[in-house]
VOZAVO-95133 format. One line per field, with one value per residue (C-alpha): residue in one letter; residue number from 1; x, y, z. Coordinates in Angstrom, 2 decimals, decimal comma. Each point is the difference from the previous one (the first is absolute). Example, Ala and Ser with C-alpha at 12.3 -4.5 7.8 and 13.67 -1.06 7.14 Angstrom:
BEGIN
res	[A S]
n	[1 2]
c1	[12,30 1,37]
c2	[-4,50 3,44]
c3	[7,80 -0,66]
//
This chain:
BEGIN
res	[X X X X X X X X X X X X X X X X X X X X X X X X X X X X X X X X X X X X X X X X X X X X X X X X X X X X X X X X X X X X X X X X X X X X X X X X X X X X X X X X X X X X X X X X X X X X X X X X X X X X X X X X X X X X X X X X X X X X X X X X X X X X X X X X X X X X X X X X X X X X X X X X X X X X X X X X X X X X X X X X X X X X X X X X X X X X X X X X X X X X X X X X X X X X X X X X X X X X X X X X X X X X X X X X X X X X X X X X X X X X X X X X X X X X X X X X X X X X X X X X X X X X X X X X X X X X X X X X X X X X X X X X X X X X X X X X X X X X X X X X X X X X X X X X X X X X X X X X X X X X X X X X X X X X X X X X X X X X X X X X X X X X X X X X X X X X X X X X X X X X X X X X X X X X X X X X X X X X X X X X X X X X X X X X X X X X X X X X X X X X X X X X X X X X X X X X X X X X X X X X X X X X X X X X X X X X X X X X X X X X X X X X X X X X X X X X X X X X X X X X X X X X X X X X X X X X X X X X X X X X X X X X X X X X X X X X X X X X X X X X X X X X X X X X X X X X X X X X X X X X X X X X X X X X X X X X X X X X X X X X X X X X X X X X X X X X X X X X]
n	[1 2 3 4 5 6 7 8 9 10 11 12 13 14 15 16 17 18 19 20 21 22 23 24 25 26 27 28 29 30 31 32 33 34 35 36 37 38 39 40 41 42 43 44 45 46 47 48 49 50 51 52 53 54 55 56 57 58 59 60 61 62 63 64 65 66 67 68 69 70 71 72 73 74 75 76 77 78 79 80 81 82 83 84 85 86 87 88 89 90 91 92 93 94 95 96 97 98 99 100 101 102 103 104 105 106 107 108 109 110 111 112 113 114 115 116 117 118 119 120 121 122 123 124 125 126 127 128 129 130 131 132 133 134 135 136 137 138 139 140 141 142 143 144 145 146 147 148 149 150 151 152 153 154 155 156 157 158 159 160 161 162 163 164 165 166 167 168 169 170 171 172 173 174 175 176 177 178 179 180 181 182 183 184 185 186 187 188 189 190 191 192 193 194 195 196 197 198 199 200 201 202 203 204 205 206 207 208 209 210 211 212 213 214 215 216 217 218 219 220 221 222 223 224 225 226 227 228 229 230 231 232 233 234 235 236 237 238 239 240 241 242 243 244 245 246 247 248 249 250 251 252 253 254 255 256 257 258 259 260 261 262 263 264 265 266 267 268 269 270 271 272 273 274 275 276 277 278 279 280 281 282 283 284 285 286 287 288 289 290 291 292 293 294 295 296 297 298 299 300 301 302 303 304 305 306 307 308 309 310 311 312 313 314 315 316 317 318 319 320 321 322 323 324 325 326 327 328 329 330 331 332 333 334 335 336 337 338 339 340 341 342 343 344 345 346 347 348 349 350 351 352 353 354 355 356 357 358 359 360 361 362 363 364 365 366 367 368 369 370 371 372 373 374 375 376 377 378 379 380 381 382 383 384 385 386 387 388 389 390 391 392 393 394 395 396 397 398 399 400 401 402 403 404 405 406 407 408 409 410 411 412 413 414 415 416 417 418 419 420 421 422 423 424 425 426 427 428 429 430 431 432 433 434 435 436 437 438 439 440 441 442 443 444 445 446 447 448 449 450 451 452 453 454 455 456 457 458 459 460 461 462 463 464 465 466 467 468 469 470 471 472 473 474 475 476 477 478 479 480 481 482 483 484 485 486 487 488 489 490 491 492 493 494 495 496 497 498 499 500 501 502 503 504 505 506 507 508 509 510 511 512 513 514 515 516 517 518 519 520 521 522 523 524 525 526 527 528 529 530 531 532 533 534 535 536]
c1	[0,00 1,23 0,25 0,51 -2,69 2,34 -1,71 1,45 0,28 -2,95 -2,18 0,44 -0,94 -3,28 -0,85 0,18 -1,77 -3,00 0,71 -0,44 -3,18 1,05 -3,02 1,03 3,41 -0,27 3,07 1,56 2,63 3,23 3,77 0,81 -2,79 -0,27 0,94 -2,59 -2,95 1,44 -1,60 -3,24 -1,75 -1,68 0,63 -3,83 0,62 -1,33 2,11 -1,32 2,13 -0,52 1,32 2,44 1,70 -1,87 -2,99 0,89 1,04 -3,35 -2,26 1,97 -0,90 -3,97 0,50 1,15 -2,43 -3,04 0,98 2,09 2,78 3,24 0,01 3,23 1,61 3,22 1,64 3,71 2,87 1,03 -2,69 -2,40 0,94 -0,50 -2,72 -1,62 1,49 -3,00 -2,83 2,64 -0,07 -3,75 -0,07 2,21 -2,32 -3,20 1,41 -0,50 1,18 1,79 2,67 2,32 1,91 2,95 3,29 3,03 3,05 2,67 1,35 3,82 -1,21 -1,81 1,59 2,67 -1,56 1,08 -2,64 -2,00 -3,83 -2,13 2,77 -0,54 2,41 -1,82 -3,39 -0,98 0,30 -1,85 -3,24 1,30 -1,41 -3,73 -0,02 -0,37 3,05 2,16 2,19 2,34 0,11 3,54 -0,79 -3,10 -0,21 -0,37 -3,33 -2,24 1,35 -0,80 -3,54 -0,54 1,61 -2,46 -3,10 1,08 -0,69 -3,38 -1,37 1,19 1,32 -0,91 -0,66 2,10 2,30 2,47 2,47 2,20 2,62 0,93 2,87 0,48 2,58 -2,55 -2,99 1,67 1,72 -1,26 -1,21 2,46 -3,55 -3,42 -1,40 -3,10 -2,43 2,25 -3,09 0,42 -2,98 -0,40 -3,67 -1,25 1,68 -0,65 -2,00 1,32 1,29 -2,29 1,10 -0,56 -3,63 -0,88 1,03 -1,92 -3,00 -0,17 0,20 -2,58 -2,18 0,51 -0,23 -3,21 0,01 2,29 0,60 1,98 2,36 0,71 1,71 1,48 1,67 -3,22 -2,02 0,05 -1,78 -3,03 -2,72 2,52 0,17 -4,11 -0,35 2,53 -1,53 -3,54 1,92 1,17 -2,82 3,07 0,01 1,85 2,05 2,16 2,97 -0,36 1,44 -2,54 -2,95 -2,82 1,18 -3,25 -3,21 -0,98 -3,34 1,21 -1,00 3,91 1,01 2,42 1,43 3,84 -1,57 3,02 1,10 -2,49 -0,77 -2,98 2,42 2,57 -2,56 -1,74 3,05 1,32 -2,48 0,46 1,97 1,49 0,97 0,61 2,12 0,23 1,95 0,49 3,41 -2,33 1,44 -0,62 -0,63 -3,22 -0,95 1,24 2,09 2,70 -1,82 -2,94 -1,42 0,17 -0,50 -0,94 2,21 1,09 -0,10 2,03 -0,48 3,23 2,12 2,63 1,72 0,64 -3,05 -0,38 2,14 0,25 -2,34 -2,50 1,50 -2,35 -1,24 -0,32 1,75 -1,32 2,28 -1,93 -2,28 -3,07 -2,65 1,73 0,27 -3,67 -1,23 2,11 -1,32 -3,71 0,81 1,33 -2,49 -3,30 -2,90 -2,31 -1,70 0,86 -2,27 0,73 -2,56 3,01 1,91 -2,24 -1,23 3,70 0,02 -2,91 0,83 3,09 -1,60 -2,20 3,43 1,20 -2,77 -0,66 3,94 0,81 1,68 -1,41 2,90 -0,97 -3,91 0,78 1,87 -2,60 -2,51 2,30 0,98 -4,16 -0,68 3,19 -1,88 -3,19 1,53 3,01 -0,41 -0,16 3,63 1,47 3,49 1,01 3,38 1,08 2,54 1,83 -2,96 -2,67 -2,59 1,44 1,27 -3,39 -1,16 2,62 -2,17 -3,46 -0,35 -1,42 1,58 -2,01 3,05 3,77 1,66 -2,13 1,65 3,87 1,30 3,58 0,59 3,14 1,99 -2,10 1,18 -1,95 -0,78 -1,09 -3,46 -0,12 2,37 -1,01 -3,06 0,66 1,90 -2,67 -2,21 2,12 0,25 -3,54 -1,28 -3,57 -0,56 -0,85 2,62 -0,21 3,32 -0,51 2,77 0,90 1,65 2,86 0,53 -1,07 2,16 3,09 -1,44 -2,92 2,30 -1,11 -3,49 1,83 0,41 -3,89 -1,07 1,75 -0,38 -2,82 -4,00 -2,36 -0,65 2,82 -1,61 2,73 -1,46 1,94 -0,06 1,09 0,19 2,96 2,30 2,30 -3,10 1,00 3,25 -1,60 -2,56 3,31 2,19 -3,13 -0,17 3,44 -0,61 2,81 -0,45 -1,19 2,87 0,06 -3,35 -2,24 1,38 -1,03 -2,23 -0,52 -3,12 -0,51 -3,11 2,23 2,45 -2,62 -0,83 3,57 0,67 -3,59 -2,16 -3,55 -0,42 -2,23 -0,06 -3,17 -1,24 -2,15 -0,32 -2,56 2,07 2,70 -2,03 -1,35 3,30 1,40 -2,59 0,77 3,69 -0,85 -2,19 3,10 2,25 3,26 1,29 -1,95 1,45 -2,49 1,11 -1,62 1,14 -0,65 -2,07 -2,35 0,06 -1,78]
c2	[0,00 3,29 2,64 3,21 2,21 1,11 -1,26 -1,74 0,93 -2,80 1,02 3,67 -0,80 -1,64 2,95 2,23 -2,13 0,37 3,52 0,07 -1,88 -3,73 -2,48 -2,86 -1,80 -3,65 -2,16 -3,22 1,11 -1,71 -0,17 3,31 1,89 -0,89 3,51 1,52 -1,84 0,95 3,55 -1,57 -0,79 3,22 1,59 0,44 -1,72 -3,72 -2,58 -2,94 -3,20 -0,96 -3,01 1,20 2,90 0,16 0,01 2,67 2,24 -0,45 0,65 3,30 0,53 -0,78 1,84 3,07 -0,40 0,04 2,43 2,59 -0,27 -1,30 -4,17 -0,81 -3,54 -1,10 -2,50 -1,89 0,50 -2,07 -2,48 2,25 2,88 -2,50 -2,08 4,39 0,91 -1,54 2,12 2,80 -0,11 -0,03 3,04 1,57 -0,95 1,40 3,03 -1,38 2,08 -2,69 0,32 -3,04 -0,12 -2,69 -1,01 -0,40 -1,45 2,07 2,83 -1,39 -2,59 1,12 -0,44 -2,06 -3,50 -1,64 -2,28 1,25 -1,17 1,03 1,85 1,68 1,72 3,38 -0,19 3,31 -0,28 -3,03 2,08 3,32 -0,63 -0,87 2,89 3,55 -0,12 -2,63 1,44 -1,63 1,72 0,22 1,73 0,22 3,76 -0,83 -1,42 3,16 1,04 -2,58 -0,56 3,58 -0,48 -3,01 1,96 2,47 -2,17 -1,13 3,23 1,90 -2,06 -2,79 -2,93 -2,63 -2,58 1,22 -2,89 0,95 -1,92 -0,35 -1,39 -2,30 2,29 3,21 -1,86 -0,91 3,38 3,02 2,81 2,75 2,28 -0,06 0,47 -1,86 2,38 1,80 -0,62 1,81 0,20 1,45 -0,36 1,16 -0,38 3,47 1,43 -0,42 3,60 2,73 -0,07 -3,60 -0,30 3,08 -2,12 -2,99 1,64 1,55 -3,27 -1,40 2,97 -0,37 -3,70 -1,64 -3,68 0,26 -3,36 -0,26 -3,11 0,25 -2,48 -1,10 3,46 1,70 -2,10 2,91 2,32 -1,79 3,03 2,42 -2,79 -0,92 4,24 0,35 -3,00 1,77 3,48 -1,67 -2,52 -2,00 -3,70 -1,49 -2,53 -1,77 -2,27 -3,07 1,85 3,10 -2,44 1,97 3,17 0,38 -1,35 -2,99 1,31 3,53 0,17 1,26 -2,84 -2,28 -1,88 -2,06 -1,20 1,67 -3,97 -1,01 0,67 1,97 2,54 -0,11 1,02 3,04 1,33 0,46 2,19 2,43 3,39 1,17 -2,65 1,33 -2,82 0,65 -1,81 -3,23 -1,07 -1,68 -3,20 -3,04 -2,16 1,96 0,10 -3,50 1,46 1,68 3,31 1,83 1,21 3,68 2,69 2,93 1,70 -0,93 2,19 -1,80 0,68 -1,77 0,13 -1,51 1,79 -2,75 -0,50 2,55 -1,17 -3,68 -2,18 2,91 3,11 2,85 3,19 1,72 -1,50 1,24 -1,07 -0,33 -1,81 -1,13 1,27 3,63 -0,36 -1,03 2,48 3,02 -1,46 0,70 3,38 1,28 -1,87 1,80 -0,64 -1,05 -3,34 -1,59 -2,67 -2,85 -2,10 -1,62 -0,60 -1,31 -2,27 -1,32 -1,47 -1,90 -1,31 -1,22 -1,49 -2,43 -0,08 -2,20 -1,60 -1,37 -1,16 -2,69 -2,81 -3,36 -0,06 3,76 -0,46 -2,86 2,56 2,66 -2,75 -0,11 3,92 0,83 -2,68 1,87 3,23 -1,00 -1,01 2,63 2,35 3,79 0,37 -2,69 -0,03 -2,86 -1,36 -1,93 -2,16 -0,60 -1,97 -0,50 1,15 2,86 1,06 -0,13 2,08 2,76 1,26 -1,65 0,29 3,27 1,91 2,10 1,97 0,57 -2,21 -2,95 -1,74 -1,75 -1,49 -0,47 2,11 1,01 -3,04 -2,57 -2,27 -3,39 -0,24 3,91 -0,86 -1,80 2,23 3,07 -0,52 -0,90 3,42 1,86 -1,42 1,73 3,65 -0,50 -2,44 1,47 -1,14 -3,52 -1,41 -2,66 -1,45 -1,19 -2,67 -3,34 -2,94 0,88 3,29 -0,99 -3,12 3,11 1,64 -2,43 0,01 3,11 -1,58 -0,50 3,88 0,40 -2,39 0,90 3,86 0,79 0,14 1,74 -1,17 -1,08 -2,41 -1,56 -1,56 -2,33 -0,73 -3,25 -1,29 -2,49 1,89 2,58 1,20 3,07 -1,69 -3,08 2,21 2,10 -3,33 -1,47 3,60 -0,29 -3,42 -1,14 -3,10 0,66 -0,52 0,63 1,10 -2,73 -0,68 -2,18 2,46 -1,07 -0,46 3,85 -0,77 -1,90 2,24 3,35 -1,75 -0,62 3,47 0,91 0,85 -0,19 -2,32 -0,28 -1,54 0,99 -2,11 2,70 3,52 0,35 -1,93 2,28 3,15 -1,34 -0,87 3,38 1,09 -2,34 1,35 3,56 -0,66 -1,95 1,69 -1,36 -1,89 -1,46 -2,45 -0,61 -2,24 -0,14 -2,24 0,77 -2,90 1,67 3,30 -0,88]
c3	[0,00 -0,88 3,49 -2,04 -0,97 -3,44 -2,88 -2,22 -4,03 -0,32 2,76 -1,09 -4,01 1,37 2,18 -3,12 -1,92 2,25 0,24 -3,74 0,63 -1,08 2,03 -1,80 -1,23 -1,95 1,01 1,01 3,21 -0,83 2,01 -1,95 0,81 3,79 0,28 -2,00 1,71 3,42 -0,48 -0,60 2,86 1,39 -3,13 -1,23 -3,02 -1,07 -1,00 -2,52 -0,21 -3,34 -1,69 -2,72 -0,39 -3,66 2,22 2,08 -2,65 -2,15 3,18 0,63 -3,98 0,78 3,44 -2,41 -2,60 1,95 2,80 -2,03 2,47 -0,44 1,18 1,24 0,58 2,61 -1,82 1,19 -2,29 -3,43 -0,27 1,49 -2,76 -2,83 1,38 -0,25 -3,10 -1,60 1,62 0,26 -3,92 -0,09 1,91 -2,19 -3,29 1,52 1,89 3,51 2,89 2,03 2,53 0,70 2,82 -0,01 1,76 -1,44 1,28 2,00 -1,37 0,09 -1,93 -2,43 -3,93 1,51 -0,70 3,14 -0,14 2,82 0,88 -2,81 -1,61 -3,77 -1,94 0,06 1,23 -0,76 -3,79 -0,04 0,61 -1,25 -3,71 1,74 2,10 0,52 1,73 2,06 2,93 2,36 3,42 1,22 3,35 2,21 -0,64 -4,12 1,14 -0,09 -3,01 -2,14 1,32 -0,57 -3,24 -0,36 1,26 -3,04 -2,23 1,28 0,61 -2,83 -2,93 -2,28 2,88 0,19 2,29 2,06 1,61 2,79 0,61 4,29 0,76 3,46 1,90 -0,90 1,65 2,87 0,14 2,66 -1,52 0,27 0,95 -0,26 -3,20 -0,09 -0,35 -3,53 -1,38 -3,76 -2,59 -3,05 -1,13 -3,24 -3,72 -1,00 -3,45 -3,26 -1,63 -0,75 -3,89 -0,80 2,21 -2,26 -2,92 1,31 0,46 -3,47 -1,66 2,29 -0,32 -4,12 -0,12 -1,58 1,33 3,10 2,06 3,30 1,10 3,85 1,90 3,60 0,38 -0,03 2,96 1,94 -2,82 -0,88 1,04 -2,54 -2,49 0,25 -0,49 -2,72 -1,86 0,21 -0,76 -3,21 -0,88 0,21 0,24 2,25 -0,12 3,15 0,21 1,91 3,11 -0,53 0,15 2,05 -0,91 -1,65 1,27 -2,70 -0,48 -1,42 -3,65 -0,47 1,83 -3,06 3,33 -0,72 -3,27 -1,76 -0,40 -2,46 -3,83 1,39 1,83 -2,42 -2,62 2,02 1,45 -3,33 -0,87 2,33 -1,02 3,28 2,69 3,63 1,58 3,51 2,59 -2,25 -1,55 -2,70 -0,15 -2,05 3,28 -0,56 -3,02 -1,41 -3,16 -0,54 -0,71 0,30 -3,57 0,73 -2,43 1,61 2,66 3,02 2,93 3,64 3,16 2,13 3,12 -2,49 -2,11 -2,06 -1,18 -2,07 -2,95 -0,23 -1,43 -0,24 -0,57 0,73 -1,20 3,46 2,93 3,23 3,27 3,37 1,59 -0,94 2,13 -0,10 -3,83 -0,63 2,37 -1,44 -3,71 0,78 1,44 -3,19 -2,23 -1,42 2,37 -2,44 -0,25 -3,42 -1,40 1,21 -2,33 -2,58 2,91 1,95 -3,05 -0,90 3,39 -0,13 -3,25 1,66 2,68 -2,56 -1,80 2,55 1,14 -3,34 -0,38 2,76 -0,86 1,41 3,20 0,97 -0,51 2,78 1,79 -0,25 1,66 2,77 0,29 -0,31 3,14 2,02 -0,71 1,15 3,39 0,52 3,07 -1,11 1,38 -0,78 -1,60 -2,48 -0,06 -3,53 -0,71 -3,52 -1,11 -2,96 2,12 1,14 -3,65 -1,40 3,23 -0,02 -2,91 0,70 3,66 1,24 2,91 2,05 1,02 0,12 1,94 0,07 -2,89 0,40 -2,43 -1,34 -2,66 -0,94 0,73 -0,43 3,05 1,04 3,56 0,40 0,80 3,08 2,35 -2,10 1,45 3,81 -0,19 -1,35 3,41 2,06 -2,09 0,16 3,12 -0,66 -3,73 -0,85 -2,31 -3,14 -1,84 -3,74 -0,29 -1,95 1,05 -1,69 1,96 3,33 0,28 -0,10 3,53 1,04 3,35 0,93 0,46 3,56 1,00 -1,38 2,34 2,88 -0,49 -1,51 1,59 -2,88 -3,45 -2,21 -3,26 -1,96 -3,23 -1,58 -3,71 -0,21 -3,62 0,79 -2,53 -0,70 -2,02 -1,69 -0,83 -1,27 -2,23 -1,47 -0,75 -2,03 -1,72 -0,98 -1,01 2,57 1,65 3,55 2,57 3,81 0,38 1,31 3,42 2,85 2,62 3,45 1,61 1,01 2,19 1,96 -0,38 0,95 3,24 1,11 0,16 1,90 -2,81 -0,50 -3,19 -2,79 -3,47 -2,01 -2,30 -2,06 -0,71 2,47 2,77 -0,88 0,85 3,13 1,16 -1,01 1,67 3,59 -0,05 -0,03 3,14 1,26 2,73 -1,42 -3,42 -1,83 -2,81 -2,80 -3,09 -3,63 -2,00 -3,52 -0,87 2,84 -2,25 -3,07]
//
């Protein structure tokens, strides 16, 4: 037992955590981060034991995506970086604010390759491409820099993951004073310049059929956005991360449908495209390019953005909310007719309804039956799945932030602990994962921390068609010879109950929406498998 009230470099980098108003870290405590987890206790904040360090970097991501606060993971050095890197790299994709906190080993080791305990050649660069930044803090007192530095980046730039490297003799160290409560913020990413809103707004103002792409940078600006699209008799499209930014019922409402010929096809018609808070990437839009003629106008944190794949007439550099708001301010008051517009959607709408394939009108049984049953706050969680693919653009969300899904990356295994996270951003909201047996058989272990943390509604659905499906379906389109993706699954009732779940394998469509509708009265997890067969 330690007799001295000096903290340590550890206890003190938990205290300012809290200070900056952390509740919750994910994590698995490990010999090099004995330290770290010494400042817990008393600290205010929550500590989940989860069951991978994967794990425990994806719920920080679903943590982050439903709260709009940073998630942050404690993770152990080497294997614990890489088992991360995954999640770390998701982050990255989908412009997650997530803050990982990990040891490294002691200082006057470190590049020298003695072939210490979970020794790497240089840590830091392993997550340095996948981050906003990756730091190495040489002395206790580096500590409050770099989470202000982190916090910067949060609060006032393009979101993303910040690692910060610990090493053992820093934890362990006492703090040479107090700073604890150096609590640094820098809220707000500012207005774009005068000149170029005046140019935006003059194109806008001029433009005859006006659409609007906004994304996962703009989740914060969906009154301004809702506005501006009325403004404009604009409609609006979202990226699979802006889903909800619109109500689905607005007549301007396109939804993600930007991924189908339907999209494609009315998109390209437009003259003037405000693209705001999107990178507009082909994750979302399933080719390499959108078919745009008219203009572009962007809206970005990043300035980046403005001249790669879509170079743009007007680049406007701020935030979202700020930008959108300033935008109707300067625009003419006047209602335009909104009768085409409103007319072009519709026709998209039947568009799509009149072009699913036989595997999504299956899907669309399933997704219709989820919406019958889904609480009015409820959040959905998807994995890399078929079912989730054909719901990014078919599934309506009432809201931002009630719809995870992997973006960016792409990883398998997202769903699962993306979703446990997401229960503890938002303890109050009922929770559903979309996953397949593929995916789920990466992080079904953290089934374990559900069980043993969790006591409100969390539904996981599992799409069980006993194949790499969407692999299967592309080798046969390629006319390859399907290889490695019809493997063995285990019995995952059996498996559901081992790890304290409520079970339940419908049979039917209607057994699946009265089981749906038993795990959103359950307090706790609720594992619910369809298999396909079940489906039809």
């Amino acid at each position: 037992m330690r007799n001295d009230k000096t903290l340590t470099g550890g206890q003190a980098l938990v205290r300012l955590l809290a200070n900056y108003g952390v509740d919750t870290v994910f994590g698995i405590p490990g010999v090099h981060t004995l330290e770290l987890y010494r400042g817990l206790p008393g600290s205010g904040i929550r500590h989940v034991l989860t069951r991978h360090e994967q794990g425990a970097g994806f719920m920080a991501d679903g943590y982050a995506r439903v709260s709009g606060k940073p998630g942050v993971a404690f993770i152990i050095t080497g294997p614990g970086v890489t088992n991360a890197a995954t999640a770390i790299g998701q982050a990255y994709a989908d412009s997650i604010p997530l803050l990982v906190i990990s040891s490294v080993n002691h200082t006057a080791s470190l590049g020298k390759g003695w072939g210490c305990l979970h020794e790497t050649q240089d840590q830091r660069a392993m997550t340095a491409p996948i981050s906003a930044f990756s730091a190495v803090a040489l002395s206790p007192e580096d500590l409050p820099e770099l989470i202000a530095r982190a916090y910067a980046v949060f609060d006032s730039e393009r979101p993303r993951p910040v690692h910060i490297s610990v090493p053992l003799d820093v934890l362990a160290a006492p703090i040479a004073r107090d700073w604890t409560a150096e609590v640094v913020r820098r809220p707000g990413r500012g207005l774009p310049a005068a000149a170029a809103l005046q140019q935006a707004v003059a194109k806008l103002a001029g433009a005859q059929r006006p659409m609007i792409i906004a994304g996962g940078g703009a989740l914060h600006a969906a009154e301004a956005l809702a506005a501006l699209s009325e403004r404009l008799a604009a409609p609006l499209f979202t990226s699979v991360a802006g889903k909800g930014l619109l109500a689905p019922q607005a007549a301007l409402a396109a939804g993600a449908t930007l991924c189908t010929q339907a999209g494609w096809d009315m998109i390209a018609e437009a003259d003037v495209v405000l693209a705001i808070g999107t990178e507009m990437a082909d994750t979302d839009y399933w080719r390499e390019r959108l078919p745009l003629s008219g203009e572009v106008i962007r809206v970005d944190l990043d300035a980046r953005k403005f001249n790669d794949f879509y170079p743009c007439a007007v680049a406007l550099l701020g935030d979202a909310k700020a930008s959108a708001e300033a935008l109707l301010a300067a625009l003419p008051g006047a209602a335009r007719d909104a009768g085409g517009a409103h007319a072009r959607v519709a026709q998209l709408r039947q568009q799509l309804e009149a072009s699913h394939a036989p595997l999504q009108l299956i899907h669309k049984a399933i997704l219709e039956r989820i919406a019958t049953v889904l609480p009015e706050n409820a959040f959905i969680a998807s994995d890399m799945t078929q079912l989730a693919y054909t719901a990014n653009y078919l599934f309506p969300s009432r809201a931002p932030r009630g719809w995870l899904h992997p973006t960016g990356y792409g990883t398998l295994g997202y769903g699962v602990p993306a979703g446990i996270g997401a229960k503890f951003g938002a303890p109050e909201r009922p929770g559903l994962v979309l996953v397949g047996d593929g995916g789920f058989l990466y992080t079904a272990q953290e089934l374990a921390t559900a069980s043993e943390e969790l006591d409100s509604p969390l539904v996981v659905l599992l799409w069980n068609n006993d194949a790499l499906g969407q692999i299967r379906d592309d080798m046969l389109s390629l006319d390859i010879e399907p290889v490695g993706v019809l493997p063995r699954n285990p019995d995952f009732a059996l498996l559901g109950r081992a790890y304290g779940c409520a079970v339940r394998q419908p049979q039917s469509l209607d057994e699946l929406e009265r089981d749906l509708r038993a795990g959103f009265a359950h307090p706790g997890v609720t594992l619910v498998e369809l298999k396909h067969a079940c489906a039809r």
